[in-house]
C-alpha positions in Angstrom: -14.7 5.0 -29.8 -15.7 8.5 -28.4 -15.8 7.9 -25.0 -12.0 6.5 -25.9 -11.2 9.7 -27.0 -13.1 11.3 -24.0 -11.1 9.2 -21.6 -7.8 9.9 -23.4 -8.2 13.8 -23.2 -9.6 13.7 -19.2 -6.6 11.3 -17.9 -4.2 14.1 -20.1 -6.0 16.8 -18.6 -5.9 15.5 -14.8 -2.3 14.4 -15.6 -1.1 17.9 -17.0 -2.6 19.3 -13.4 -0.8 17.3 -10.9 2.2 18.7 -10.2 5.3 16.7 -9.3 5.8 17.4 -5.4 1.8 16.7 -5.4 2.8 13.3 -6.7 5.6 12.8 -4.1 8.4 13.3 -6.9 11.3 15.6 -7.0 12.1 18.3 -10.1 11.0 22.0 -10.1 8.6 23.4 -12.2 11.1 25.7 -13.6 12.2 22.7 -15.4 9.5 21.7 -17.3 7.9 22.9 -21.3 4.9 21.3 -19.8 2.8 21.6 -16.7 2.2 18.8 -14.4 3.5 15.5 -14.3 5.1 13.9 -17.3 3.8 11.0 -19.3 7.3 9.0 -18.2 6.9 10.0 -14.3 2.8 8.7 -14.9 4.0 5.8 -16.3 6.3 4.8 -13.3 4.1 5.8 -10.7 1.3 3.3 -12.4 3.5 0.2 -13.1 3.2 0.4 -17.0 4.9 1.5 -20.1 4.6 5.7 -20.9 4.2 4.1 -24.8 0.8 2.7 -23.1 0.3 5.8 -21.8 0.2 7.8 -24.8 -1.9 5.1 -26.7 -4.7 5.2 -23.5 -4.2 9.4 -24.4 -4.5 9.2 -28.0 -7.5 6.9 -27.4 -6.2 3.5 -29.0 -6.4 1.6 -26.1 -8.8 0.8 -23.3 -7.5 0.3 -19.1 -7.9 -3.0 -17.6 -9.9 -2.3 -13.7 -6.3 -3.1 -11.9 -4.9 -0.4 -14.3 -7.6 1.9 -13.8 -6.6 1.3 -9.4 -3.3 2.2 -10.6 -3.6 5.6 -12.4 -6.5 6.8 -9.9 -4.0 5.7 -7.0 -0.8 7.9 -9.4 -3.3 10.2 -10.1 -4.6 11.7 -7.3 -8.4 11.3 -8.0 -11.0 11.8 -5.6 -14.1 9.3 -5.8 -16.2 11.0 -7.6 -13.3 11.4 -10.4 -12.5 7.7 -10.0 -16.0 6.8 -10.8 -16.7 9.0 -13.9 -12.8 7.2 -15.0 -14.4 4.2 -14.7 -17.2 4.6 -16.7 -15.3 6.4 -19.6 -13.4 3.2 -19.6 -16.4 0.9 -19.9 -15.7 -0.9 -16.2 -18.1 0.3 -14.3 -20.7 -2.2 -14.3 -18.9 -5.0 -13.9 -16.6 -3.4 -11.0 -20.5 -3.0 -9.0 -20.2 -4.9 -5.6 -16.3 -5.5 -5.5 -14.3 -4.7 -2.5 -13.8 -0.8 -2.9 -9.7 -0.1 -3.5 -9.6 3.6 -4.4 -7.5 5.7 -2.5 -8.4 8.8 -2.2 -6.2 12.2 -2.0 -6.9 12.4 1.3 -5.5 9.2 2.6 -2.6 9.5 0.0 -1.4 12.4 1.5 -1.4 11.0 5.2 0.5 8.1 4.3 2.8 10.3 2.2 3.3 12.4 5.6 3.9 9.6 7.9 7.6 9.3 6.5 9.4 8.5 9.4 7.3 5.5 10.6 6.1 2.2 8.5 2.2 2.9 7.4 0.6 1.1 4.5 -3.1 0.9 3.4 -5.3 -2.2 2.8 -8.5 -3.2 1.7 -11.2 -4.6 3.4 -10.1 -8.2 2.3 -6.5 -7.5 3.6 -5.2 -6.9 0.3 -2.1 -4.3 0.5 -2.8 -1.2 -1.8 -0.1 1.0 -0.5 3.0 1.3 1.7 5.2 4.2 2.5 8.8 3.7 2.0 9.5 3.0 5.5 7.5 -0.1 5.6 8.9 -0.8 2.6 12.4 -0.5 3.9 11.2 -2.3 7.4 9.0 -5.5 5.5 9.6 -5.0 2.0 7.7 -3.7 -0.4 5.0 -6.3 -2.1 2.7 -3.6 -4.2 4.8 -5.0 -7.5 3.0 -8.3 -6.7 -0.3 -9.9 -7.9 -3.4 -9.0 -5.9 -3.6 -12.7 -4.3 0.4 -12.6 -3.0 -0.7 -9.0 -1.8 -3.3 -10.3 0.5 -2.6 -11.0 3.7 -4.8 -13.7 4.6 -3.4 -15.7 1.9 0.1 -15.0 2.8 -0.4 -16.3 6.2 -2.6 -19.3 5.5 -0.6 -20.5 2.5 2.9 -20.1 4.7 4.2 -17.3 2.9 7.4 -16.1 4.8 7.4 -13.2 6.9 9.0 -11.1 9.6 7.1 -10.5 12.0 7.7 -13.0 15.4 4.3 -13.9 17.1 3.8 -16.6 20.0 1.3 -18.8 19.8 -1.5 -17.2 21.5 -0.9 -13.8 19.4 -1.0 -16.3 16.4 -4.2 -17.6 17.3 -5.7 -14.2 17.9 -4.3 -12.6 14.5 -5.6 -16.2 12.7 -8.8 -15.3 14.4 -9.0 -12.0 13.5 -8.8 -12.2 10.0 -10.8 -14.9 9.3 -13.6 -13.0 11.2 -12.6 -9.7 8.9 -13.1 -11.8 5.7 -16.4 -13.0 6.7 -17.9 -9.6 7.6 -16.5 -8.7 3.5 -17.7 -11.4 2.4 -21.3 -10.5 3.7 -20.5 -6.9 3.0 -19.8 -7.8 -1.1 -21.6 -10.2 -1.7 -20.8 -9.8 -5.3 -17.1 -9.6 -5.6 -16.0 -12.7 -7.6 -12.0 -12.5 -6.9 -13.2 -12.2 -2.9 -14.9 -15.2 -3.5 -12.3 -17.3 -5.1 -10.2 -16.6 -2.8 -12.0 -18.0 0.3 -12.8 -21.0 -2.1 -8.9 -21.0 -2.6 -8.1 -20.4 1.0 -10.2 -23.4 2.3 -8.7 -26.0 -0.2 -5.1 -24.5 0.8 -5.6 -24.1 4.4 -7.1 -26.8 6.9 -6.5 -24.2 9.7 -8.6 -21.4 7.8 -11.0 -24.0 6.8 -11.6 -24.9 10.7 -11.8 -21.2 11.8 -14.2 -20.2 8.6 -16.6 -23.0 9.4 -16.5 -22.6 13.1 -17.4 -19.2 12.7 -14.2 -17.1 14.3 -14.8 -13.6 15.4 -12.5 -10.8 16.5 -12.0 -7.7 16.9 -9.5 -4.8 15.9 -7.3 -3.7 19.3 -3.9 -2.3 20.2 -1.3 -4.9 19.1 2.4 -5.1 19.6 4.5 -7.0 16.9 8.3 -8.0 16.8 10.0 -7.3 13.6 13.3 -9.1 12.6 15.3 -7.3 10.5 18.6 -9.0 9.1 20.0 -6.2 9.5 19.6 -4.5 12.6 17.3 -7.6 14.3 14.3 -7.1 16.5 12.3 -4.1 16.6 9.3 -4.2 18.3 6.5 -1.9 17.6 2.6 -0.4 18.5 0.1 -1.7 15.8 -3.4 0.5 15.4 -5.4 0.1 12.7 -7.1 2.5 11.5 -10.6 2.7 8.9 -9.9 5.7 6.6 -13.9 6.8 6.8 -16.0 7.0 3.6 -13.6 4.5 1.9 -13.6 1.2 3.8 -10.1 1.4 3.7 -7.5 0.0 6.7 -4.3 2.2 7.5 -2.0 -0.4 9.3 0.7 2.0 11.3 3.5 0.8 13.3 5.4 2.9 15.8 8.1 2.7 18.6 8.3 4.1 21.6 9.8 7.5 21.5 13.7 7.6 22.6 13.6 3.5 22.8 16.5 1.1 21.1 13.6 0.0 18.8 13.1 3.5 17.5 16.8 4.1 16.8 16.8 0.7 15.2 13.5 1.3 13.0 15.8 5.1 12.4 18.2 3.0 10.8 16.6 0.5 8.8 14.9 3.8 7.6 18.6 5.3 6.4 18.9 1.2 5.1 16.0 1.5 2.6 17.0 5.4 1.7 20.0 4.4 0.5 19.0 1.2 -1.3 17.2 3.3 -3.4 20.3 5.5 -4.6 22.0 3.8 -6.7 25.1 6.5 -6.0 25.9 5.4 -2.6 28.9 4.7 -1.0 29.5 1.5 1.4 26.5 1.0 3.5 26.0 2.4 6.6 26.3 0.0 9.1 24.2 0.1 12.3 26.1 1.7 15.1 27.1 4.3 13.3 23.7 5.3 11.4 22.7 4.9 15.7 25.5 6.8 16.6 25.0 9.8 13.7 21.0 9.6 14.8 21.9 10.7 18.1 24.5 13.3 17.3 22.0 14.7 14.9 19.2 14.7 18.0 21.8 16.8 19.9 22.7 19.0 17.5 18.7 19.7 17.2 18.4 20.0 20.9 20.9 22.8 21.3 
């Protein structure tokens, strides 16, 4: 019960520090009887209810390890907080050997600064941790989702739809390429029990992953191109790197367009498309030649 109590006064303490704009919210400090963020705003940035906030505070309840993910990931924490979290909660030994998932400040930040083009970060399994609200606007946004509809080796091998157009050959390669990424994790942690099931899962679901798993596929990481279809302004095609966020084992998938191309006013637009999804205030939606159009004016007036 006291390391309850413990945990309830560091996650009020490390809550009470982070201020809003830190957290990628809006609402001066001005505002505020208390510092940092409130236990509402904590609440929606971690998927749960603030009532189970102020019971984990008050020390009456104890965090599941996705919930823990979830207010390290709202919180800010670097690893060293994360860890000391998760042994005030009691998880530590049984999270030993499973894929890592923490995101650091670090990489929060740079995904938080790469607003005008989609980014998101995975895990080594290709399980979706984060996206930025451009992807979200460009590919939706699955981080709601359980961890197994997260992952995108399942996704593809189970037929999950999608929106990206590959040909064959780039289908083969991408097939290729991920099967070879879960085998190195899978050597890597040996000891994660949901990367395990999964690949049991996968091989029952899929006769195409079970060919490539057995036969031993390998790939590597390279440049990439992908065509996006989006209903509402169509294809956008766009540069894929990946990217290993050091010291974390984490992947930051970034997808650009060519500077001045149709596919970066496109992407421009479906950018103003998800912006105003969110606002529940807006007017009729903009459609696409004039978001293109007001894009352009704007560059001008830049320009001058």
């Amino acid at each position: 019960m006291a390391e309850r109590h413990e945990l309830g006064g560091v996650l009020r303490s490390w809550r009470e520090r982070l201020q809003p704009a830190a957290a990628g919210l809006s609402g001066g400090a001005g505002q505020r009887r208390s510092p940092g963020l409130r236990r509402e705003e904590l609440a929606c940035l971690a998927s749960v209810s603030p009532d189970y906030i102020k019971r984990l505070e008050q020390g009456r309840a104890r965090p599941s390890a996705a919930v823990l993910d979830s207010l390290a990931r709202a919180l800010r924490l670097t690893r060293a907080e994360y860890e000391y979290f998760c042994v005030l909660a009691g998880q530590a030994a049984s999270r030993t050997g499973r894929v890592p998932r923490h995101i650091g400040p670090g990489a929060q930040r740079l995904l938080d600064r790469l607003s005008d083009v989609p980014a998101a970060v995975y895990d080594a399994a290709w399980t979706m941790l984060a996206c930025n609200a451009s992807w979200a606007a460009l590919l939706g946004d699955p981080t709601g989702l359980p961890d197994r509809e997260r992952n995108r080796v399942w996704r593809h091998f189970t037929g999950q739809p999608g929106h990206v157009f590959t040909t064959p050959a780039e289908a083969e390669q991408f097939e290729a390429l991920l099967v070879g990424d879960l085998r190195a994790t899978v050597g890597q942690y040996p000891g994660d029990t949901w990367l395990a099931d999964l690949v049991t899962d996968l091989r029952e679901a899929s006769s195409r992953f079970r060919e490539l798993w057995d036969g031993g596929a390998v790939a590597r990481h390279r440049e990439d191109r992908k065509t996006i279809h989006h209903p509402d302004v169509g294809g956008i095609t766009l540069d894929c790197d990946v990217l290993t966020i050091h010291g974390s084992d984490l992947r930051l998938v970034v997808l650009t367009p060519e500077p001045g191309s149709s596919d970066a006013d496109r992407l421009a637009v479906v950018n103003i498309i998800g912006l105003q999804d969110m606002d529940p205030a807006r007017g009729e939606p903009t459609t696409y030649a004039a978001a293109a159009a007001g894009r352009r004016s704007h560059s001008r007036e830049a320009g001058r």
